[in-house]
TIMARMAR-685511 format. One record per atom (N, C-alpha, C): x, y, z; atom name. Coordinates in nm, 3 decimals, always signed. Example, Ala and Ser with C-alpha at 12.3 -4.5 7.8 and 13.67 -1.06 7.14 Angstrom:
<recs>
+---------+---------+---------+-------+
|      xx |      yy |      zz | atome |
+---------+---------+---------+-------+
|  +1.319 |  -0.569 |  +0.780 |     N |
|  +1.230 |  -0.450 |  +0.780 |    CA |
|  +1.320 |  -0.330 |  +0.780 |     C |
|  +1.285 |  -0.225 |  +0.708 |     N |
|  +1.367 |  -0.106 |  +0.714 |    CA |
|  +1.290 |  +0.003 |  +0.787 |     C |
+---------+---------+---------+-------+
</recs>
This chain:
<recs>
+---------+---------+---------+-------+
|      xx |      yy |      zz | atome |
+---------+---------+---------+-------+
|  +1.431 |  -0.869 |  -1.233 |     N |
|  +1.525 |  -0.874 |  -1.123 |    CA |
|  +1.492 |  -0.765 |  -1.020 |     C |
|  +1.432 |  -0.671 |  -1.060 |     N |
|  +1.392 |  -0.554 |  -0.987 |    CA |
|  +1.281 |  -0.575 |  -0.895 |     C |
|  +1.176 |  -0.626 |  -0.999 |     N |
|  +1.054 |  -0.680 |  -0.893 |    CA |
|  +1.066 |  -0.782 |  -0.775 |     C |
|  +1.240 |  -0.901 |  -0.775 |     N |
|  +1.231 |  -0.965 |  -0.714 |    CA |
|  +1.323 |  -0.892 |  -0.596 |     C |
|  +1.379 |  -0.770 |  -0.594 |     N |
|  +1.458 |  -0.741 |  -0.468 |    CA |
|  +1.357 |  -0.672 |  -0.441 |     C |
|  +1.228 |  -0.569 |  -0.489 |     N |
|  +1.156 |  -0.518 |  -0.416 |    CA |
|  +1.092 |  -0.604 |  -0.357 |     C |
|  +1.018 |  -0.707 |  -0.391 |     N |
|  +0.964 |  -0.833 |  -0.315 |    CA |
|  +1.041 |  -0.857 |  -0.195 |     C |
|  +1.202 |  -0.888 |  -0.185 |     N |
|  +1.246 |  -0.939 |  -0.130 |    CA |
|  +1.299 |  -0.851 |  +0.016 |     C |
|  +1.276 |  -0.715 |  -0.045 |     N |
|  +1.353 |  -0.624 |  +0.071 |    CA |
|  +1.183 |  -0.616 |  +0.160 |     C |
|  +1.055 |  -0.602 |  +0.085 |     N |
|  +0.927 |  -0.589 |  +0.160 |    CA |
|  +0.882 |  -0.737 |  +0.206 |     C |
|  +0.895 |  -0.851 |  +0.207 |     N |
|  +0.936 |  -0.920 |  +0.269 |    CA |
|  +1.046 |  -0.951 |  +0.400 |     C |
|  +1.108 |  -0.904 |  +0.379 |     N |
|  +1.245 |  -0.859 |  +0.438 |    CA |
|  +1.192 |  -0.789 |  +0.577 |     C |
|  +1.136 |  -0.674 |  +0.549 |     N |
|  +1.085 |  -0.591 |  +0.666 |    CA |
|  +0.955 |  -0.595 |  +0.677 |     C |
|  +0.871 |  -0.692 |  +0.631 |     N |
|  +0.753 |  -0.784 |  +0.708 |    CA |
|  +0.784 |  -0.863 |  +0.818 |     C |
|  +0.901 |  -0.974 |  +0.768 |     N |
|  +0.940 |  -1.058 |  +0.896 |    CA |
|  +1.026 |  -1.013 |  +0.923 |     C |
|  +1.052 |  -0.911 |  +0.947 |     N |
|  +1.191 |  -0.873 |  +1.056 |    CA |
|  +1.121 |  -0.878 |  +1.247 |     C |
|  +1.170 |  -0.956 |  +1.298 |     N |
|  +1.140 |  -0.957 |  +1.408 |    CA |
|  +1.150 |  -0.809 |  +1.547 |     C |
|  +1.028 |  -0.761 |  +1.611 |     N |
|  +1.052 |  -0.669 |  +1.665 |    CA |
|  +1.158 |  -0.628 |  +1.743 |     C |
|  +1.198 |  -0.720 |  +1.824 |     N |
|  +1.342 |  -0.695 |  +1.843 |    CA |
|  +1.493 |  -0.633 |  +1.764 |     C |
|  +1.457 |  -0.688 |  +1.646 |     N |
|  +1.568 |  -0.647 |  +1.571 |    CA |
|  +1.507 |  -0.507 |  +1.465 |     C |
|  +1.431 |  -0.418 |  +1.502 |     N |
|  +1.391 |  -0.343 |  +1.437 |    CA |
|  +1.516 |  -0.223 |  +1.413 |     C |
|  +1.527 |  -0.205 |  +1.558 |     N |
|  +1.595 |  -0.079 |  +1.559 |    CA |
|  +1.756 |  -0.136 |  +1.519 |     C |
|  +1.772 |  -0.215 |  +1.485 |     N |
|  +1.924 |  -0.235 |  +1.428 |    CA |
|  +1.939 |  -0.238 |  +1.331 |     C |
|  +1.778 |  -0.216 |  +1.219 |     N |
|  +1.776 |  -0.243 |  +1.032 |    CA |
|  +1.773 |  -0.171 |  +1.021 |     C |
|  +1.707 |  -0.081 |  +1.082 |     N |
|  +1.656 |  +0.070 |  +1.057 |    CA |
|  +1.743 |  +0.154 |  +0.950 |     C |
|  +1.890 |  +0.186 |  +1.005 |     N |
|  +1.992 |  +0.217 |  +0.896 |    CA |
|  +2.020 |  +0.184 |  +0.753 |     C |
|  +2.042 |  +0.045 |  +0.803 |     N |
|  +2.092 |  -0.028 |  +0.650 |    CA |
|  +1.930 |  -0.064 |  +0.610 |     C |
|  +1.838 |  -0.047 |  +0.615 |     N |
|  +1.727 |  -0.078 |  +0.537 |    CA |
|  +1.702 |  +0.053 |  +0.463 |     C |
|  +1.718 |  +0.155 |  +0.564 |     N |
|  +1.665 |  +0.323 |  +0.479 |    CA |
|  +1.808 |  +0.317 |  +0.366 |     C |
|  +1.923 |  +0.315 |  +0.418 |     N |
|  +2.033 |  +0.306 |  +0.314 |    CA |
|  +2.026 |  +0.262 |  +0.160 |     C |
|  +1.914 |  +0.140 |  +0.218 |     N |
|  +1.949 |  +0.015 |  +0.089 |    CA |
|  +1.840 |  +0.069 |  -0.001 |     C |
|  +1.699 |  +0.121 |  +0.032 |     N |
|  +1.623 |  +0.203 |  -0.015 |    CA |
|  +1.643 |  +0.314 |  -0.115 |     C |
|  +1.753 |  +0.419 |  -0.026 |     N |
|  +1.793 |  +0.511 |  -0.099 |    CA |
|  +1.927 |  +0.507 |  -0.212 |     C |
|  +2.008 |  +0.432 |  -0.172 |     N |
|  +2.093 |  +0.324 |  -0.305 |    CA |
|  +2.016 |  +0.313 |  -0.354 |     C |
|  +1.920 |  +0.224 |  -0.406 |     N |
|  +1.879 |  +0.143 |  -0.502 |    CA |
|  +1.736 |  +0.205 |  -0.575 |     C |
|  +1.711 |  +0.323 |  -0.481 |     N |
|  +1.589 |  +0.409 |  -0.557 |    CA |
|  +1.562 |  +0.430 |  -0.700 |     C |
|  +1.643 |  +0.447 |  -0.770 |     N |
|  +1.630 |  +0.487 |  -0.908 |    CA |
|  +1.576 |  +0.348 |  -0.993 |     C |
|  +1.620 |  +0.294 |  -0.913 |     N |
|  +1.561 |  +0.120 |  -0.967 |    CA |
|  +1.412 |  +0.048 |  -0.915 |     C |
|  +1.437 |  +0.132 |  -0.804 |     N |
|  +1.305 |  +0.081 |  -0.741 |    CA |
|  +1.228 |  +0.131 |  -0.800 |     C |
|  +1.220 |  +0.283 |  -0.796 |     N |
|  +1.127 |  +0.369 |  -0.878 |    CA |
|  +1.072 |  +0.369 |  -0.986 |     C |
|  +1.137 |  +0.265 |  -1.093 |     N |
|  +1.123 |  +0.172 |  -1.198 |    CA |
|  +0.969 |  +0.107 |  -1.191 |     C |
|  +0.915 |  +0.033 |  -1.095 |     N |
|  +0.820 |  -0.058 |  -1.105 |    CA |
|  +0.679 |  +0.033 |  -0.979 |     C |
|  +0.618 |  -0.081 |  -0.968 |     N |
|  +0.475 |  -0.020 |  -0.898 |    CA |
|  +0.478 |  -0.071 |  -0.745 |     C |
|  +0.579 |  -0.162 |  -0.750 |     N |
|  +0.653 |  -0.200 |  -0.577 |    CA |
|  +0.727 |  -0.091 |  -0.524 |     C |
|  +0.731 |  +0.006 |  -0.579 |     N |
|  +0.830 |  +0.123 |  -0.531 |    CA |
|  +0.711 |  +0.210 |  -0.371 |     C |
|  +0.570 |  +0.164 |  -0.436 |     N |
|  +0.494 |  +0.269 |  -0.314 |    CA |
|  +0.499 |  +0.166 |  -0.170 |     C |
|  +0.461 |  +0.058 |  -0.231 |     N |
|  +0.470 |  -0.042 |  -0.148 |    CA |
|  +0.583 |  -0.069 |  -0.077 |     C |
|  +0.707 |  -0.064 |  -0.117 |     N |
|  +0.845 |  -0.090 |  -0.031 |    CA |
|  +0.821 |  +0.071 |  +0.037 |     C |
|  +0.816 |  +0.155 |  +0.052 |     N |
|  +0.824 |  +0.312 |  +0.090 |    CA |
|  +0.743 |  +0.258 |  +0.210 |     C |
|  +0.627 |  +0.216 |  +0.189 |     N |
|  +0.525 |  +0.259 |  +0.278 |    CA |
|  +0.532 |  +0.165 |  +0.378 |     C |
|  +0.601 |  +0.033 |  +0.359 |     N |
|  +0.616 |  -0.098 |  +0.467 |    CA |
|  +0.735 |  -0.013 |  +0.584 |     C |
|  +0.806 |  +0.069 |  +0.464 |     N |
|  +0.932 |  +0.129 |  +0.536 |    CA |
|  +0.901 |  +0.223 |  +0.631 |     C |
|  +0.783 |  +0.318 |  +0.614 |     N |
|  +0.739 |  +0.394 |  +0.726 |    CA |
|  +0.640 |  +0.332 |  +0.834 |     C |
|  +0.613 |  +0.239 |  +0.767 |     N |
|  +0.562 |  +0.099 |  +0.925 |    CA |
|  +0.623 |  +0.077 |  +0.964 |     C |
|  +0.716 |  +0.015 |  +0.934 |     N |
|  +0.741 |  -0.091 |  +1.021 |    CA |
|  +0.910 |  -0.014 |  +1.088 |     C |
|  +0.979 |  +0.079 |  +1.055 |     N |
|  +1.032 |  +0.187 |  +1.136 |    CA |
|  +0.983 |  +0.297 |  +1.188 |     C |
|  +0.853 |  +0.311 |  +1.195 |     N |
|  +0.769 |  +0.472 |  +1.191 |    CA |
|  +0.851 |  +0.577 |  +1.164 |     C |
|  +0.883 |  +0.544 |  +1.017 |     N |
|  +0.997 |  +0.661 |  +1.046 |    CA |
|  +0.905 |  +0.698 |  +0.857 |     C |
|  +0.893 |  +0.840 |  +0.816 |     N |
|  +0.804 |  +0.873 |  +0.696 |    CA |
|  +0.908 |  +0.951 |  +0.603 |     C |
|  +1.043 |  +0.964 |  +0.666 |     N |
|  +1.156 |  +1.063 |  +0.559 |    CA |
|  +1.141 |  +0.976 |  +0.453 |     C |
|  +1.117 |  +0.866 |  +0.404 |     N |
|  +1.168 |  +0.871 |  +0.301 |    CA |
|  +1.005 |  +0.894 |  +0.224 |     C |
|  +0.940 |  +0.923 |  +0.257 |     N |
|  +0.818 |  +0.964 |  +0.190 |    CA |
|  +0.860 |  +1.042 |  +0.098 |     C |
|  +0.945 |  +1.104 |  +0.106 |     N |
|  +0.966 |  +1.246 |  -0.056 |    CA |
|  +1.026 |  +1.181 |  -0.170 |     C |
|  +1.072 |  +1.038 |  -0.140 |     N |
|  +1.121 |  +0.975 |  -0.289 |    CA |
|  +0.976 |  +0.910 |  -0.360 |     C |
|  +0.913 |  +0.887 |  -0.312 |     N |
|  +0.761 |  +0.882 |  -0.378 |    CA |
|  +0.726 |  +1.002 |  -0.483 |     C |
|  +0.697 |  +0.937 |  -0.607 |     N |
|  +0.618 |  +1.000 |  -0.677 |    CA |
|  +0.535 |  +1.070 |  -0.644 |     C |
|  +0.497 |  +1.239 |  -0.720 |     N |
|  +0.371 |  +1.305 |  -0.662 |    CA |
|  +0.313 |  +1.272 |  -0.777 |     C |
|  +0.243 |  +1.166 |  -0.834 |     N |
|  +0.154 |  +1.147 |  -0.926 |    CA |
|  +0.031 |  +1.141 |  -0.869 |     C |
|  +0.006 |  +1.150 |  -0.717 |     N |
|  -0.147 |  +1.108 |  -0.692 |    CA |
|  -0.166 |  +1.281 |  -0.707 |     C |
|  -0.297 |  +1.303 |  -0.709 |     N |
|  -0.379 |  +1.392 |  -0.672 |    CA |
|  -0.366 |  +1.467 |  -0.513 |     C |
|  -0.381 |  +1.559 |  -0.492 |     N |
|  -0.416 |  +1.603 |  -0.357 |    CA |
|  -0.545 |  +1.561 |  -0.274 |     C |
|  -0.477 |  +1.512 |  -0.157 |     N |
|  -0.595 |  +1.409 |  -0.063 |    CA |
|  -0.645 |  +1.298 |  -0.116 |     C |
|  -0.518 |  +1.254 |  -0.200 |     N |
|  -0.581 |  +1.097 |  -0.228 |    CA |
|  -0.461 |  +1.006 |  -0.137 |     C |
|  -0.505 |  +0.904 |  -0.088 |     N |
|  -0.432 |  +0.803 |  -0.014 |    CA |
|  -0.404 |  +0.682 |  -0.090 |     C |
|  -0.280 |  +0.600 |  -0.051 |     N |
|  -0.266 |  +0.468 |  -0.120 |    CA |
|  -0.314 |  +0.381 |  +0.007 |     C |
|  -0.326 |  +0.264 |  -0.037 |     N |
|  -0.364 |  +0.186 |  +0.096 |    CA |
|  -0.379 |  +0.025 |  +0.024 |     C |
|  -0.355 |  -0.109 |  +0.108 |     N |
|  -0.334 |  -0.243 |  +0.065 |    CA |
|  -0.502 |  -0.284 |  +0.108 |     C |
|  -0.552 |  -0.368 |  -0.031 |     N |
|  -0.674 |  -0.447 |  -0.044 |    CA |
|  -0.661 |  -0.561 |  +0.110 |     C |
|  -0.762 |  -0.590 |  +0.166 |     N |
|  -0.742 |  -0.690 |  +0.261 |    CA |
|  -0.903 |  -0.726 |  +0.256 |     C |
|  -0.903 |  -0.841 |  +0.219 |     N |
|  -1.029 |  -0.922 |  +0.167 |    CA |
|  -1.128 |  -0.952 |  +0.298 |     C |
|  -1.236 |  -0.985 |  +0.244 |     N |
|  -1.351 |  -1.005 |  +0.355 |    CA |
|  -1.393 |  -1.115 |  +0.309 |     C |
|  -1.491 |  -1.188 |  +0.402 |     N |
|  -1.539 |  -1.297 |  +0.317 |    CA |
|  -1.645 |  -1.270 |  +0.256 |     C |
|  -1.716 |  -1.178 |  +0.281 |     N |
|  -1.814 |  -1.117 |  +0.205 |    CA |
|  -1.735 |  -1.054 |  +0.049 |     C |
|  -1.816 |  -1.103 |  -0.053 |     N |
|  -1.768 |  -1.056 |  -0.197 |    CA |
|  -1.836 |  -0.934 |  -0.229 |     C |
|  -1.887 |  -0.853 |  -0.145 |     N |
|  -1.959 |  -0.690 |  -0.219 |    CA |
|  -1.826 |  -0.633 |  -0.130 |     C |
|  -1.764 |  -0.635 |  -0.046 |     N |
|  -1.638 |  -0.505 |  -0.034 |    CA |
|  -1.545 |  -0.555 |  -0.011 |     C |
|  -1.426 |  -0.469 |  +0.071 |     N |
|  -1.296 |  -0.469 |  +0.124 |    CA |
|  -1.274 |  -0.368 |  +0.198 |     C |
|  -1.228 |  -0.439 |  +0.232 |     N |
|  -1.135 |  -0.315 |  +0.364 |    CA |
|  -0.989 |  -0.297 |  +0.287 |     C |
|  -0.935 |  -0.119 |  +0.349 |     N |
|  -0.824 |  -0.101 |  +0.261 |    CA |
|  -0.733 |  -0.041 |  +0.379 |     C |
|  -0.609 |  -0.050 |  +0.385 |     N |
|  -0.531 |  -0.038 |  +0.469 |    CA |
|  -0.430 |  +0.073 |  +0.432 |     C |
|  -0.440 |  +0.153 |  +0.514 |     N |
|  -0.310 |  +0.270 |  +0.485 |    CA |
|  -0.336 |  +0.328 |  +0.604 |     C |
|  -0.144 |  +0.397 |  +0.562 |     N |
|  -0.115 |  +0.478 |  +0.763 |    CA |
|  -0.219 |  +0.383 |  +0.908 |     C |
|  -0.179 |  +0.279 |  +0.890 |     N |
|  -0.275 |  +0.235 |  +1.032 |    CA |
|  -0.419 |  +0.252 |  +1.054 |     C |
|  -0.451 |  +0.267 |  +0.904 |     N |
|  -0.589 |  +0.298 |  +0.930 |    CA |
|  -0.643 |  +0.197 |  +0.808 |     C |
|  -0.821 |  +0.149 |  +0.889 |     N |
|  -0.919 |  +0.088 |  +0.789 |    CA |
|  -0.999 |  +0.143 |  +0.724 |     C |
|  -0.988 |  +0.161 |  +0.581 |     N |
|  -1.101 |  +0.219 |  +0.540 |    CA |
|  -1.194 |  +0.104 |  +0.461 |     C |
|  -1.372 |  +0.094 |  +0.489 |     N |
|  -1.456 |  +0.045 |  +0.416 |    CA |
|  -1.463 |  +0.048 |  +0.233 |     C |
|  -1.407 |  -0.004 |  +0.176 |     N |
|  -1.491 |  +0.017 |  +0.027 |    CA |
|  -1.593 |  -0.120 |  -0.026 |     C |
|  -1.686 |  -0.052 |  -0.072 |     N |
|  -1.743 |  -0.112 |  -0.151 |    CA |
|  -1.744 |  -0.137 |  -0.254 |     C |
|  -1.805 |  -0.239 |  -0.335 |     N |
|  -1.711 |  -0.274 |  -0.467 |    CA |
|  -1.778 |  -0.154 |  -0.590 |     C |
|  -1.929 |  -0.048 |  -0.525 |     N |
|  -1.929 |  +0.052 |  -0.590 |    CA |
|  -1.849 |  +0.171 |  -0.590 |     C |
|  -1.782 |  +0.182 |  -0.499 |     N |
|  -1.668 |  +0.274 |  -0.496 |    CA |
|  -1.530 |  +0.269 |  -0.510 |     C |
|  -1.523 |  +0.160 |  -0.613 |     N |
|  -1.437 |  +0.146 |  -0.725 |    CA |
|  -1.435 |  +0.198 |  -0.844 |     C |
|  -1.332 |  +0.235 |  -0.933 |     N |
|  -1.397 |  +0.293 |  -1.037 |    CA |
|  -1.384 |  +0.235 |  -1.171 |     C |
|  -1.317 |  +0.101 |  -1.132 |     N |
|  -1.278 |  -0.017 |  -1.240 |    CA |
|  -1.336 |  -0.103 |  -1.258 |     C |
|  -1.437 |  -0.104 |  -1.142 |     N |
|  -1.485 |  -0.266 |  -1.127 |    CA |
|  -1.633 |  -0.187 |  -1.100 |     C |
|  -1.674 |  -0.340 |  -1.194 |     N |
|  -1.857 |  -0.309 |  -1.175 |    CA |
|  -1.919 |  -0.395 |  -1.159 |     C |
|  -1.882 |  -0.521 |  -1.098 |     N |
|  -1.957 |  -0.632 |  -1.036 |    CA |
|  -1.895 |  -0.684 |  -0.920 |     C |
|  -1.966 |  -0.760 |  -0.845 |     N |
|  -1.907 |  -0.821 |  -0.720 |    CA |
|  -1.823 |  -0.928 |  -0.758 |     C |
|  -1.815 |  -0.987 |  -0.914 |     N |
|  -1.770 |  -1.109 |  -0.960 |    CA |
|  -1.595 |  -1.005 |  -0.990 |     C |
|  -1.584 |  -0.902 |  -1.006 |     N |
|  -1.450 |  -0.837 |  -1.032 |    CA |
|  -1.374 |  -0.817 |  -0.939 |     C |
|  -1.474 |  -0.762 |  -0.825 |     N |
|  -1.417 |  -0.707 |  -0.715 |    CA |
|  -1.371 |  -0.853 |  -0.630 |     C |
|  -1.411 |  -0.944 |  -0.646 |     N |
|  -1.330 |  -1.088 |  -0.583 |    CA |
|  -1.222 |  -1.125 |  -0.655 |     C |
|  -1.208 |  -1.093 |  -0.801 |     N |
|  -1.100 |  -1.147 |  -0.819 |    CA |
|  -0.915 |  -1.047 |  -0.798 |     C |
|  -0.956 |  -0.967 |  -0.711 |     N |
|  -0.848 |  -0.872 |  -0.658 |    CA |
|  -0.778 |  -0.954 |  -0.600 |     C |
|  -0.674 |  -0.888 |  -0.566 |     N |
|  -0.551 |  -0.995 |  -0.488 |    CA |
|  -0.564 |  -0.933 |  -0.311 |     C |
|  -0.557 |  -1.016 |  -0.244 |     N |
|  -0.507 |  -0.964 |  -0.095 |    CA |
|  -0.375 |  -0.866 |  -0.116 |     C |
|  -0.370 |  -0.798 |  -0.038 |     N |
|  -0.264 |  -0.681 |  -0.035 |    CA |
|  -0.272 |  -0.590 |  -0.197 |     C |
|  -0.358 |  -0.592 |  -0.287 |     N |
|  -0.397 |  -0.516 |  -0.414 |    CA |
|  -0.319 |  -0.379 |  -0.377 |     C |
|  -0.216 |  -0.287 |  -0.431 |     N |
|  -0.209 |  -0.169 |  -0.420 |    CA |
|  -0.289 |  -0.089 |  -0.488 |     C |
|  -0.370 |  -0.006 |  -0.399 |     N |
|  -0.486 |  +0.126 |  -0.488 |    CA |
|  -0.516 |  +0.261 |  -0.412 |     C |
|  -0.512 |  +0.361 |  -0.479 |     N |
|  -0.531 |  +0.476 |  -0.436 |    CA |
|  -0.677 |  +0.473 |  -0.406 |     C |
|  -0.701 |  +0.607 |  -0.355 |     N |
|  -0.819 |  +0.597 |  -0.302 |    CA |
|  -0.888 |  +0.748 |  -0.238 |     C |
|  -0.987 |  +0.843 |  -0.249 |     N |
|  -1.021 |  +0.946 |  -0.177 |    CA |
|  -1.073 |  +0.887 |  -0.005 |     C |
|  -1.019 |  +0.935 |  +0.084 |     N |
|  -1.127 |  +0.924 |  +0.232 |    CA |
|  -1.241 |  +0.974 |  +0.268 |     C |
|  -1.322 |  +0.936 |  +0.266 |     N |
|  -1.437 |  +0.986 |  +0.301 |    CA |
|  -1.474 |  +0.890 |  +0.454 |     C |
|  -1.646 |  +0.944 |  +0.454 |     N |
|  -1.728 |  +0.909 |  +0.572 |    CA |
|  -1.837 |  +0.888 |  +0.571 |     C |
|  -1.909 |  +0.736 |  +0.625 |     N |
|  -2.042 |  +0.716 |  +0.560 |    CA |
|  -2.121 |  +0.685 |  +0.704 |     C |
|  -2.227 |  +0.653 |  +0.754 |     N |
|  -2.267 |  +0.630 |  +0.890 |    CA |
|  -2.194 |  +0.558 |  +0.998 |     C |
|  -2.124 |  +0.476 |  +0.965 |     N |
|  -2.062 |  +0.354 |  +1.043 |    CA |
|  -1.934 |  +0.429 |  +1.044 |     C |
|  -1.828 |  +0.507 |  +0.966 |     N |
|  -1.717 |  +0.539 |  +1.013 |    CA |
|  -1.627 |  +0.594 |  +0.863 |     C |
|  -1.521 |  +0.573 |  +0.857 |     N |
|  -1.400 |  +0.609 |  +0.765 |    CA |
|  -1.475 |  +0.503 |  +0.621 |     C |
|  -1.424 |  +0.520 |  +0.534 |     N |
|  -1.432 |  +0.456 |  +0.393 |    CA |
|  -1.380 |  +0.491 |  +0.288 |     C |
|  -1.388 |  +0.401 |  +0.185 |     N |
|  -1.291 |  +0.474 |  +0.062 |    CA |
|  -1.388 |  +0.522 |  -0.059 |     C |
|  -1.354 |  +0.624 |  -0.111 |     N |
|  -1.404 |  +0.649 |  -0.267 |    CA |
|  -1.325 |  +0.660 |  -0.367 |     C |
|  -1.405 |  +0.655 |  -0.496 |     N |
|  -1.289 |  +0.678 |  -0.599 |    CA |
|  -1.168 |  +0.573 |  -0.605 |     C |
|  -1.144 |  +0.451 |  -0.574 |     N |
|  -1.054 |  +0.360 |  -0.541 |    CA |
|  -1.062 |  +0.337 |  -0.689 |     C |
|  -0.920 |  +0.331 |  -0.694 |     N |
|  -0.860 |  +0.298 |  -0.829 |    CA |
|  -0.760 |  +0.168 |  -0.798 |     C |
|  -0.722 |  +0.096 |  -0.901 |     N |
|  -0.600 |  -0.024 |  -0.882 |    CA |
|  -0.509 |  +0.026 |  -0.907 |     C |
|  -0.356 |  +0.064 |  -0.836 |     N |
|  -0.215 |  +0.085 |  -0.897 |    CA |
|  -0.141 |  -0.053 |  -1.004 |     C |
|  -0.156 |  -0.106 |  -0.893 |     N |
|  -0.086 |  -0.250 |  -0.971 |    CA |
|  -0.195 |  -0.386 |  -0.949 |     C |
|  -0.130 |  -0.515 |  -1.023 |     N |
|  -0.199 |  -0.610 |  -1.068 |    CA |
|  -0.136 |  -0.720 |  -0.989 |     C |
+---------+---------+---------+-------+
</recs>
């Protein structure tokens, strides 16, 4: 039941139309911080946080997040290519390159396809000739 209101509230403020942003803003951070202890429960908890500082640019509620990552590691959403050797990974408005060797779970191109679009995974930032990229990419959830 938990996984389906986190689904439903990050859904929720996916299609919320730009117009009506600034009128959720309240009762969305509200409903967040009510229901935290529950949210915090599952692996949709980084994912509802982080849609929440998109799509209001607003980052207070960043401190109900777990400090389980490491220092200077980033979370960021899988977003598929049609090419099966990488992905692009999405966090704070930014693209980072990974390749499916700079994973640290996966060791074929046949693994790294079967990820899901939007995959939640941490990740170090780095920089390779062409621009930003990820290392060390790990999977949070499945």
């Amino acid at each position: 039941m938990i996984k389906n209101f986190c689904e439903s509230l990050h859904t929720f403020m996916s299609m919320l139309p730009s117009t009506e942003v600034n009128n959720n803003r309240e009762f969305t951070k509200q409903l967040i911080q009510t229901h935290q202890h529950h949210i915090n429960l599952i692996y949709l908890n980084r994912k509802v946080i982080f849609k929440y500082a998109e799509k209001f640019e607003d980052d207070s509620l960043n401190l109900l997040l777990n400090n389980e990552l490491e220092e200077g590691t980033k979370v960021g959403n899988i977003v598929k290519t049609l090419n099966e050797s990488y992905v692009f990974i999405e966090s704070e408005n930014e693209k980072y390159f990974a390749h499916f060797t700079d994973f640290a779970d996966i060791k074929t191109t046949y693994e790294l396809k079967k990820l899901k679009q939007g995959q939640l995974v941490s990740f170090e930032e780095s920089q390779n000739h062409k621009g930003l990229c990820a290392k060390n990419v790990k999977i949070i959830s499945s």
